[in-house]
N, C-alpha and C positions, 0 to 999 in steps of 0.2 A: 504494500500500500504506500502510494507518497503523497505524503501531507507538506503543506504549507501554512506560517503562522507567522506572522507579523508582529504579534503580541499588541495588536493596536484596534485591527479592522477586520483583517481576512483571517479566516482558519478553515482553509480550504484541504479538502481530504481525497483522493480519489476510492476508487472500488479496488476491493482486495485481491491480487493474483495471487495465486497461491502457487510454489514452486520446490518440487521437490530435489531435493540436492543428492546425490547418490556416491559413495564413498568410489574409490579404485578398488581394483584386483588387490589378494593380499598377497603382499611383498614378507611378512616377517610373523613370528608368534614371540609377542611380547607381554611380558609378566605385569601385574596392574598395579604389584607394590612392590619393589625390589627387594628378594627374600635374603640379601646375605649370602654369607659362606656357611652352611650348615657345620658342623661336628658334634659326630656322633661316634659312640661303641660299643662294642658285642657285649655288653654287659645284660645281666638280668633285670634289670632298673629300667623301662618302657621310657622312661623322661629321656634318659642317653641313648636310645637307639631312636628318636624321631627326625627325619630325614627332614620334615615340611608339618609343620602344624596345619598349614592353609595359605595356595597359593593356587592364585586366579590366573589362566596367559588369555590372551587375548588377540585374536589376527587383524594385523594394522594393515594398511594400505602403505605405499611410498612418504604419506604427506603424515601419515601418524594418525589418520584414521580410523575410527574402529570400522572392522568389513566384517562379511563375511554372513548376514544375516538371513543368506539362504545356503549355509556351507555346514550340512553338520555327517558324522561320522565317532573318528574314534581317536583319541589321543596317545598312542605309545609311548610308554616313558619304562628304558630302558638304564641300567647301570653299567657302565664301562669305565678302562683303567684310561688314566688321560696319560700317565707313557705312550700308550700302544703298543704295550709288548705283549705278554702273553695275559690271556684273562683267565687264568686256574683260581688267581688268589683274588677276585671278585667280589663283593659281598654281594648280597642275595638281600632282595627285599624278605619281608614278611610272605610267608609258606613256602620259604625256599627255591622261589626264582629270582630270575635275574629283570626278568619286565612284568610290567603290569599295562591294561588299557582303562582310561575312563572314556564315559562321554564326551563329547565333542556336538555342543547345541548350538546354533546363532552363530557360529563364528567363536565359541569362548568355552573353555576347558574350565575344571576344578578341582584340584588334588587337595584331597582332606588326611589327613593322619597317616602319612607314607612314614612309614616305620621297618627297617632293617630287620632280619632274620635273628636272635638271639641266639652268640655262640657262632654265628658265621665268619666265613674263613676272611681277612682281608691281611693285610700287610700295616705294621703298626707306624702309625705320620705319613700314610700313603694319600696324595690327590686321586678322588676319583669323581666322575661325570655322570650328571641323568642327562642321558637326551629323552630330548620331546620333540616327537615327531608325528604329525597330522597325518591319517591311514584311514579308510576305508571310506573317505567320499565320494560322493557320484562324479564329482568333474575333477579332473586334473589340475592339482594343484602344485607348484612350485616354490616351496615353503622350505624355505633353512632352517633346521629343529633348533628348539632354542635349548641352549646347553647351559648346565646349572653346577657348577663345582662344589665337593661338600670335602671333608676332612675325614678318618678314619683311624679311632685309635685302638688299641689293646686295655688300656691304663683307662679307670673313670678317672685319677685325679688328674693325670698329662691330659684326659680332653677337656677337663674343667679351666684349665692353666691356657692349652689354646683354643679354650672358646675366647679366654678374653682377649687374646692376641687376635681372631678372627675380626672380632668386636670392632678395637682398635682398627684392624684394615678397612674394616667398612666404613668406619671415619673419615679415615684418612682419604679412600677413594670418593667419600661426596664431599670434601676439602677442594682433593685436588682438581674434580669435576667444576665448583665453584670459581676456583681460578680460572680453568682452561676457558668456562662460559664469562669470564670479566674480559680476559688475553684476546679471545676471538671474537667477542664484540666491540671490543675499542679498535683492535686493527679494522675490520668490518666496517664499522663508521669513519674509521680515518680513509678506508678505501671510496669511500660514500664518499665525503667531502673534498677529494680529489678528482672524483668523479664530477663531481658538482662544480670545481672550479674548472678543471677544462669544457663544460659544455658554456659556462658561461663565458668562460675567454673566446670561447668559440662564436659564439653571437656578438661580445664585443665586435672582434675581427670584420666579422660578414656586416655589420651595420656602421663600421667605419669606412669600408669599403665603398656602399653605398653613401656615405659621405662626401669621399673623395670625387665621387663623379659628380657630384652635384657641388663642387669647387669652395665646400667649407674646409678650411684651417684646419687640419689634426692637433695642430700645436697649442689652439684655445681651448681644447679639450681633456687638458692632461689631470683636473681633479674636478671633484665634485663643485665646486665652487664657481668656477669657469666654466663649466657646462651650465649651468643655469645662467649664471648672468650671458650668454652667447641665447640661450632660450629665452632671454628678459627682453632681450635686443630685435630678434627676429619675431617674437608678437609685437614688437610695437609697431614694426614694420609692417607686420601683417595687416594691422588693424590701419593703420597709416592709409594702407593699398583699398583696406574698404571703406571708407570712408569721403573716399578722394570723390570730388563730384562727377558726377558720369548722366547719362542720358536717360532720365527717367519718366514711362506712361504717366501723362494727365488726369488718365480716366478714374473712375471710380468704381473700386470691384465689387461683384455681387455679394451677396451672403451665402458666407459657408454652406455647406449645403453637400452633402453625399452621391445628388443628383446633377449638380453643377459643375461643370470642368471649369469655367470661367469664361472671362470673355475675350476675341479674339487678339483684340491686344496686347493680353496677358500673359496669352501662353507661349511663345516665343521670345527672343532676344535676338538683333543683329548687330554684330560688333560693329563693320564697317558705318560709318556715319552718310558717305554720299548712297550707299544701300539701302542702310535704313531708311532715308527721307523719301527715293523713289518709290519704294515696297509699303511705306506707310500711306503716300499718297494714292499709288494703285490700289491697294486695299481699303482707302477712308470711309465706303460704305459699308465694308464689314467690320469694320475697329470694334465698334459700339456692341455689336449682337453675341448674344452671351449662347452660348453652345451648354444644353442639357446632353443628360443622358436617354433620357426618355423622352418619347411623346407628351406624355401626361404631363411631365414637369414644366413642359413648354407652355402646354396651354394653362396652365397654375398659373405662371408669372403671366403668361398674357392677360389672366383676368384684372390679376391685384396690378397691371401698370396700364388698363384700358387700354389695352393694342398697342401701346407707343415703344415698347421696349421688342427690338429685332432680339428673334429665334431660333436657334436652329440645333434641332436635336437629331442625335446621334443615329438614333437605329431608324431615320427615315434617310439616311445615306444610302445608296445602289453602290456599292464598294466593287462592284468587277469593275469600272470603268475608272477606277486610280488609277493613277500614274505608278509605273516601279519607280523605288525611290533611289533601287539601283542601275538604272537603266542606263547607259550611255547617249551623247549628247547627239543631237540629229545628224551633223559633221562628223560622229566617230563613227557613225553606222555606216555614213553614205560615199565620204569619201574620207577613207580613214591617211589616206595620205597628204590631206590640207591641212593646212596650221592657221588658222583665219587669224586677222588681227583682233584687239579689243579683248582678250582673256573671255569666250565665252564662258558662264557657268548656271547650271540651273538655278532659278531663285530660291527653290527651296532648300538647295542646298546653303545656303547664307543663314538658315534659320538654327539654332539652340532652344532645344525646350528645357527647362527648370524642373517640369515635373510630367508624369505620362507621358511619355513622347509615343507611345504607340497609337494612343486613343488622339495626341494633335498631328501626326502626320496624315490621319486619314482627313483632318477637318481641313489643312492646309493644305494635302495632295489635291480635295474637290475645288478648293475654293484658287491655285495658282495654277492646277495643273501640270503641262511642261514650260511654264515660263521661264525663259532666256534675261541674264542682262549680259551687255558687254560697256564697254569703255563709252562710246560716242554711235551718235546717229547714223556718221558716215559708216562705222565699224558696221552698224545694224543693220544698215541701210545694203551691204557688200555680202553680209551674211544672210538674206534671207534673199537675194537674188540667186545664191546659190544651192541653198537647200528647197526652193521653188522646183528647181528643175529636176528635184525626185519627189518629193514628197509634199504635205503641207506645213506649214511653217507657222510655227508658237508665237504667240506674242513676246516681243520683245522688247523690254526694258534698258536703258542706258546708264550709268553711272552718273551722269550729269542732267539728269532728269526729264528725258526726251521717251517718247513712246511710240512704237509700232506695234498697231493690234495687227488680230489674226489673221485680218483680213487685209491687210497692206497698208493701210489707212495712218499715218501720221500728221504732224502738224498742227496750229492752232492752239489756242489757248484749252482744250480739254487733252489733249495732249504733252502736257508742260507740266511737270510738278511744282507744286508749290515748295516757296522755301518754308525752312520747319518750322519755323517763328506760326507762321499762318496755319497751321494741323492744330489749333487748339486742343495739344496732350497727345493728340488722337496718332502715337508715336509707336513704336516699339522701342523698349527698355535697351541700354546696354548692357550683358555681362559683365560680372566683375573683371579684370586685368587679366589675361594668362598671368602673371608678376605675382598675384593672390593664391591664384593654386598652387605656384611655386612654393609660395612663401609656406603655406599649409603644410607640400610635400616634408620640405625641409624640418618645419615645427614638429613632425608626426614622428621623422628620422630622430629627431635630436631629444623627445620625449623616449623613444624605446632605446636609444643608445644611452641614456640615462636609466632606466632602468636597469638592463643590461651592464652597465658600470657601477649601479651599486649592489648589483647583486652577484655580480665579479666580488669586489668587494669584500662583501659579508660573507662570503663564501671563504674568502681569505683567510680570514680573522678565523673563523671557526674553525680552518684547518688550523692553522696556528695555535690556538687554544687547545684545538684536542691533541696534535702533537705534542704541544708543552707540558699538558698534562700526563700524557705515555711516560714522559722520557722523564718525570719527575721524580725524588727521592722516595717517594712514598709510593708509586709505582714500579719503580726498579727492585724495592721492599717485598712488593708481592713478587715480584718475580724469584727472588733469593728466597722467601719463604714456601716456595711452590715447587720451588726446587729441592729445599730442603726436606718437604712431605714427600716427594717422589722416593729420594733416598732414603727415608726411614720406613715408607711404604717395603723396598725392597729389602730391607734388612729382615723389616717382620713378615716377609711372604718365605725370605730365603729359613725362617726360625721355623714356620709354619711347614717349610718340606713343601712347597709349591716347583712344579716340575718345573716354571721358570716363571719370571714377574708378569702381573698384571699387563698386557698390553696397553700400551698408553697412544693417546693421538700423536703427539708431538715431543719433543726434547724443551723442557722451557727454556734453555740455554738457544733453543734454536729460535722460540719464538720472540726473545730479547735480540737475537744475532739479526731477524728479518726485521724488525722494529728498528732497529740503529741502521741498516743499510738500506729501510725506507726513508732516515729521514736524515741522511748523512751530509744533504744538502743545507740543513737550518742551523745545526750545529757539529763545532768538531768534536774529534774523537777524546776523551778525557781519562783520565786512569780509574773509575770506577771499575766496580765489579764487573756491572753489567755491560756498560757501553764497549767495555774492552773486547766484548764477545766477536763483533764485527768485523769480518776479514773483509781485507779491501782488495785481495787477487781471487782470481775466478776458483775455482776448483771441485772436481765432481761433487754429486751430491753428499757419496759416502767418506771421503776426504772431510769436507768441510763438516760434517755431522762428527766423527770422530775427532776431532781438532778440536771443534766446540767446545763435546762434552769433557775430554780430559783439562782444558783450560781452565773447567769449572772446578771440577774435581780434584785440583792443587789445591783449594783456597777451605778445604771441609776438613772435618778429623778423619782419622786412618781409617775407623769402621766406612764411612761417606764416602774415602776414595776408594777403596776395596767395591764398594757396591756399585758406584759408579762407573768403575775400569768393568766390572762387570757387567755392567747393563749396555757400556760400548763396544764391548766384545760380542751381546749378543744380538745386537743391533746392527752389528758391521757383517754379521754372518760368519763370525768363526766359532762359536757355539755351538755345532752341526748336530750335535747328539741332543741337544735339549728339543723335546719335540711340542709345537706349538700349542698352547694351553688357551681355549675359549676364553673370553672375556667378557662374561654377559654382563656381570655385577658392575663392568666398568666400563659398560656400551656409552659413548658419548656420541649424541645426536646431531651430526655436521649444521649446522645452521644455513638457511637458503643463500646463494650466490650470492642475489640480491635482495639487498633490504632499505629499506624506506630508513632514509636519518632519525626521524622523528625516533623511529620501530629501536634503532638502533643505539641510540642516546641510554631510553626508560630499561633497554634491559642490562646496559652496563650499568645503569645508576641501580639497578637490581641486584646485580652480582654485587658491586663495592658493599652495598648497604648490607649483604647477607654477610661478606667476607668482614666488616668492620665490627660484629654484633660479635663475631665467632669469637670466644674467650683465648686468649696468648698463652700458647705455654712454650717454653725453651724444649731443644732438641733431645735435651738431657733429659728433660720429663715426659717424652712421649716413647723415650727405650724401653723397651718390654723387658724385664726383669725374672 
């Protein structure tokens, strides 16, 4: 429905469409609350063998919609070893298998009290995997099972010990999650407002351009200051140009009126002055008669002016026998090789309407026809002796006020226009200057190249700001503290027997290193932590990634660069034996290409305001012990 509200007068509503929006194919089976790292063990105690108290997945589409609401079947959730070597030492759900199926209704699954086999066989601080995987639907689905890592011990008290190390990581990964979502939307918006200052440099350019051909100064235009007063200059001109006195109808117009086009004097304009006065005198019997639209309106005003007021309405015109109004002149048709003296032109080509020019060509096509003017009589006089000899020959008008009707007939005082003193009004208007629509053109230019320039401008300023604020102390802060969570993330995955760390999106050391060599033209390079990261020679991606992270890895304690020399070893691919470990708990959601500034602003000011509530604790106090 769209409404309209002025809050004054109108509170206009329309009728309600109604539209239904329909999600995508599903792209993913995602969990509706993130369940953690479970740990569990073969003890007799039901509380230490529960795999999931209760966990909802859910089939999303590509944009993170939920789908799937005519998708139902069966949901397989199997247990496997996340080495991938041999499954002997497996643990076994409850009755002794390895898989179980639930439901699968609407697109959404629901595992309640999955609980381990008591006394079953696993490997003690071993990683192992539930996949969940969508089976027995009617259409073919494409669905990556979503995989869930849980813990496995022998010992109730070592699982009680790393359930709280577990704890701890699940922290730590919506920590480091909170950062990554602060890092990728400040770059994100700075890519925005880079974005936003080249389009608008861009129009600057293309409306300077257009400047220059119209022979205004670039060099009065160089701040906001000087473009207005250059815009103060050129309206005063403008108005200067309408103002200036020019050749204005006597008559007096009808009333407004929806039926009324006006009267014949009105609706036109001829610039030339010795045109106008011939054209006005030729026509001084139709000056005065006000042209309706309809019959009826005609004979309306004939009653209320008792006959005295000339009529002529519209739709009692015979319009086949107009003139084209692109026709060529009787000389181009007939002898298209003469150049006659005297400039002929058709008269009504002399005319400019103001307003409907379709509904006044048809009233000035009836009432001029093909009338001719040239220069002088003799001019007239030479040119209709020659288009005699093919055809018949228009009335022709002079420049200097001389007349040959149709019929060959000149001379004498009815043939002589009067000078325009004597048309009491009874004139056609001059248009404004061409010099006025210039000046307009110009005024229109110099109004959007001012916009345009302050919107260069402001666009400026805000990259500036939001870069100054990246590269600030307190932002270089998160970045050392986010780094710092990574590292202690992987000390407590490597305490936890995790077949290898958390998959992570990015290096933060890398997303400080593309930060400082996005904005290495504002400021130089300084011996900070962070800004130091920025290599200024090219070099592949895994070079530069390797280099990064051990540059960071100097400035930590020995546990910090152990972890780290470790996590670039398995980043750089020489770790070949560690085999890849899902990372569902620490799925981060790529955020859209593009995004709206505004969009982009509220959800950094989101992440800082979550990251600044979060309580500080030093490095030392998040060591698990």
């Amino acid at each position: 429905m769209f409404s309209y509200v002025d809050g004054v007068k109108y509170n206009l509503q329309s009728e309600q469409y109604p539209l239904k929006v329909k999600p995508g194919s599903p792209e993913s089976l995602i969990p509706v609350e993130d369940p953690g790292t479970p740990t569990v063990s073969n003890t007799k105690s039901q509380a230490n063998r529960i795999l999931l108290k209760y966990l909802q997945l859910q089939l999303k589409d590509k944009y993170g919609n939920d789908t799937g609401d005519d998708i139902s079947g069966m949901l397989s959730i199997e247990v496997r070893s996340a080495s991938h070597h041999s499954d002997q030492d497996v643990p076994c759900l409850a009755g002794n298998t390895h898989s179980i199926s639930v439901p699968l209704s609407r697109g959404s699954a629901i595992i309640q009290d999955l609980i381990i086999e008591e006394n079953t066989s696993g490997k003690d601080g071993q990683e192992y995997l539930l996949y969940c995987t969508v089976d027995g639907c009617n259409s073919e689905l494409d669905v990556p099972p979503y995989k869930l890592s849980f813990l496995f011990y022998n010992d109730v008290k070592k699982q009680s010990q790393m359930a709280a190390l577990s704890k701890e990581r699940d922290n730590l990964l919506g920590v480091i999650r909170t950062y990554r979502s602060l890092f990728d939307t400040t770059q994100q918006l700075i890519d925005e407002l880079k974005l936003s200052v080249k389009e608008a440099e861009s129009d600057v350019d293309r409306i300077r351009s257009d400047l220059r051909k119209k022979g205004i100064l670039l060099n009065q235009l160089s701040s906001l200051i000087n473009i207005d007063k250059v815009i103060t200059e050129r309206s005063r001109g403008r108005d200067d140009l309408k103002d200036k006195p020019r050749r204005i109808c006597g008559l007096t117009e009808p009333a407004k009126d929806p039926n009324i086009l006006g009267k014949i004097a009105h609706l036109a304009m001829i610039e030339d002055e010795d045109c106008a006065r011939v054209l006005s005198w030729h026509m001084s019997a139709d000056m005065d008669c006000i042209v309706t639209m309809t019959t009826a309106k005609a004979q309306e005003i004939h009653g209320q002016t008792g006959g005295k007021q000339q009529l002529l309405p519209l739709d009692s015109i015979y319009k086949k026998n107009l003139p084209d109004w692109k026709k060529p002149l009787p000389h181009v048709r007939l002898r298209p090789n003469w150049h006659p003296k005297g400039n002929p032109v058709y008269a009504r080509d002399l005319l400019s309407f103001p307003s409907q020019p379709d509904l006044c060509k048809i009233v000035f096509g009836m009432l001029l026809g093909d009338t001719v003017i040239l220069d002088t009589l003799e001019d007239a006089n030479r040119y209709r002796q020659e288009i005699v000899k093919f055809t018949h020959c228009p009335t022709i008008l002079t420049r200097d006020g001389e007349r040959i009707r149709s019929n060959g007939k000149f001379g004498g005082l009815m043939n002589k226009a009067l000078p325009i003193e004597k048309l009491r009004g009874a004139i056609f208007s001059a248009p404004l200057p061409r010099q006025y629509y210039d000046a307009v053109l110009e005024l229109e230019l110099l109004q959007n190249y001012r916009q345009a320039f302050l919107k260069h401008s402001r666009a400026k300023d805000e990259l500036h700001d939001q870069t100054k604020i990246q590269n600030s102390p307190e932002m270089k802060a998160k970045y050392k503290e986010c780094q710092e969570a990574e590292d202690q993330l992987e000390i407590i995955e490597s305490r936890l027997g995790f077949s290898r760390p958390t998959a992570r999106t990015n290096s933060t050391a890398e997303v400080v290193q593309d930060s400082n060599l996005h904005n290495n033209k504002r400021r130089p390079s300084n011996a900070s932590t962070i800004s130091s990261l920025a290599s200024p020679t090219p070099d592949t991606p895994k070079s530069k990634r390797s280099r990064v992270i051990n540059s960071t890895s100097q400035q930590h304690s020995p546990a910090t660069t152990k972890a780290t020399t470790g996590n670039t070893r398995r980043k750089s691919g020489v770790d070949k034996t560690s085999p890849a470990k899902p990372a569902a708990a620490a799925t981060t959601v790529t955020p859209p290409v593009r995004m709206s500034t505004r969009r982009a602003a509220a959800e950094s000011s989101l992440a800082w305001e979550s990251l600044r509530k979060r309580p500080r604790r030093s490095l030392s106090d998040k060591s698990p012990h």
